[in-house]
C-alpha positions as CSV (number, residue, x, y, z in Angstrom):
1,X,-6.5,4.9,21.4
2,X,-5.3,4.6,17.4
3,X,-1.4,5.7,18.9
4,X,-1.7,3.1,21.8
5,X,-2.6,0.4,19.4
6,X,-0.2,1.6,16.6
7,X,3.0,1.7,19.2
8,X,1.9,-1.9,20.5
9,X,1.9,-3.1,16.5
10,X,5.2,-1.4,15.6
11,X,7.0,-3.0,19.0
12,X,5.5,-6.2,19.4
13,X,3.1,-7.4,17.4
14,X,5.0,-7.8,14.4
15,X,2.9,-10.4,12.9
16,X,3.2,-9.6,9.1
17,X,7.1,-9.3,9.4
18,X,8.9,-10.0,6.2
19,X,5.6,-10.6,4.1
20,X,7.3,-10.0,1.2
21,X,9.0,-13.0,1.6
22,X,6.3,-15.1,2.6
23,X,4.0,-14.5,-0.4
24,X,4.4,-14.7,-3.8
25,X,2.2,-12.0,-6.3
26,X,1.3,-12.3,-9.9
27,X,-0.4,-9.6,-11.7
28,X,-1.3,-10.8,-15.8
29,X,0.7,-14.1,-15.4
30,X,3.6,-12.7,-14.7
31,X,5.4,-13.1,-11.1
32,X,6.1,-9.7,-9.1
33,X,9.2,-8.4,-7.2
34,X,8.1,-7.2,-3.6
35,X,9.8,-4.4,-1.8
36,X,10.1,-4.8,1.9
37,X,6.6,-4.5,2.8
38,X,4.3,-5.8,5.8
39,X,1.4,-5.1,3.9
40,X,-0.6,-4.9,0.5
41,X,-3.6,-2.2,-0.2
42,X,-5.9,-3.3,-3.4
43,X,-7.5,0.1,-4.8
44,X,-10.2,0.5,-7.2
45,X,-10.3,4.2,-6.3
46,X,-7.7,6.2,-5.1
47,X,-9.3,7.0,-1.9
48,X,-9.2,4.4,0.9
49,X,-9.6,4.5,4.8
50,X,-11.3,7.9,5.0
51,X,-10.3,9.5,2.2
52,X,-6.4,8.5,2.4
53,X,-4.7,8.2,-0.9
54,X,-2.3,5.6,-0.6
55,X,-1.3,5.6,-4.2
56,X,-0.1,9.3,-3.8
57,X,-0.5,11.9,-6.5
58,X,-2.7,11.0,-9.2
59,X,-0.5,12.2,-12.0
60,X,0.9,8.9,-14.3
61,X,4.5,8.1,-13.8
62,X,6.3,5.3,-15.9
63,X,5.1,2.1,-15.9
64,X,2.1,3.2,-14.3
65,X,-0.9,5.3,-15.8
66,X,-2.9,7.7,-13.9
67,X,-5.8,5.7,-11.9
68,X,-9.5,6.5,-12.2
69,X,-12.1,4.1,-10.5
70,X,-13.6,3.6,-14.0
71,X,-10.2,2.7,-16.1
72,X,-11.0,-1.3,-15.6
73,X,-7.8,-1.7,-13.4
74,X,-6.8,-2.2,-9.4
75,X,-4.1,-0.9,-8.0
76,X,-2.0,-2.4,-5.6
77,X,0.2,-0.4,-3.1
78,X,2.5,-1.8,-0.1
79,X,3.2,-0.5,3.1
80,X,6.3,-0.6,5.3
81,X,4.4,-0.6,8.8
82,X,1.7,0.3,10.6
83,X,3.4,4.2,11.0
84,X,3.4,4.6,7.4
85,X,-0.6,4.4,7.7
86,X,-0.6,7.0,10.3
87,X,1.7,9.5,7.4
88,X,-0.8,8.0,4.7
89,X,-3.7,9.2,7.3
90,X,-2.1,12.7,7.6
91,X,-1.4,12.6,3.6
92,X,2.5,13.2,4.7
93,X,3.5,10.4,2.6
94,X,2.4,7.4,0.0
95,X,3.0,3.7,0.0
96,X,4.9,1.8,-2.5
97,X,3.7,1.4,-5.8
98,X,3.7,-2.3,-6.7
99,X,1.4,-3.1,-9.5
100,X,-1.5,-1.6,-11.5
């Protein structure tokens, strides 16, 4: 069921194309660059959707400090598409690190 509804989101229900130009973000007052996304993840705690990590490895890497559910900050990851959640699922790959 999850790979007949993925294929039918990738193919033609596109409905978050080119989000990243449609919104604008601003994290402390200060306006951020989106990659080419078609969606944004909010994370308090770096697991999400049963137990996916979509922030990837916990380790810090520059600008960005290592994430705990207790550090006061959210972190905000985007996606490409709905197959990206399917690697993020399988913990094959990571979204796209976009704020903290």
């Amino acid at each position: 069921q999850y790979v007949k509804i993925g294929l039918q989101k990738v193919f033609f229900e596109r409905t978050c194309k080119d989000l990243w130009k449609r919104i604008e973000l601003e994290v402390d007052g200060k306006p951020v660059e989106l990659p080419n996304i078609e969606g944004i993840i909010v994370l308090n705690l770096l697991s999400w959707g049963s137990g996916a990590n979509p922030w990837g490895t916990a380790k810090e890497e520059t600008p960005f400090t290592k994430p705990t559910h207790y550090d006061g900050l959210l972190e905000l990851v985007g996606i490409t598409d709905v197959s990206r959640l399917g690697l993020i699922q399988s913990k094959l790959a990571a979204g796209i690190r976009i704020a903290q």
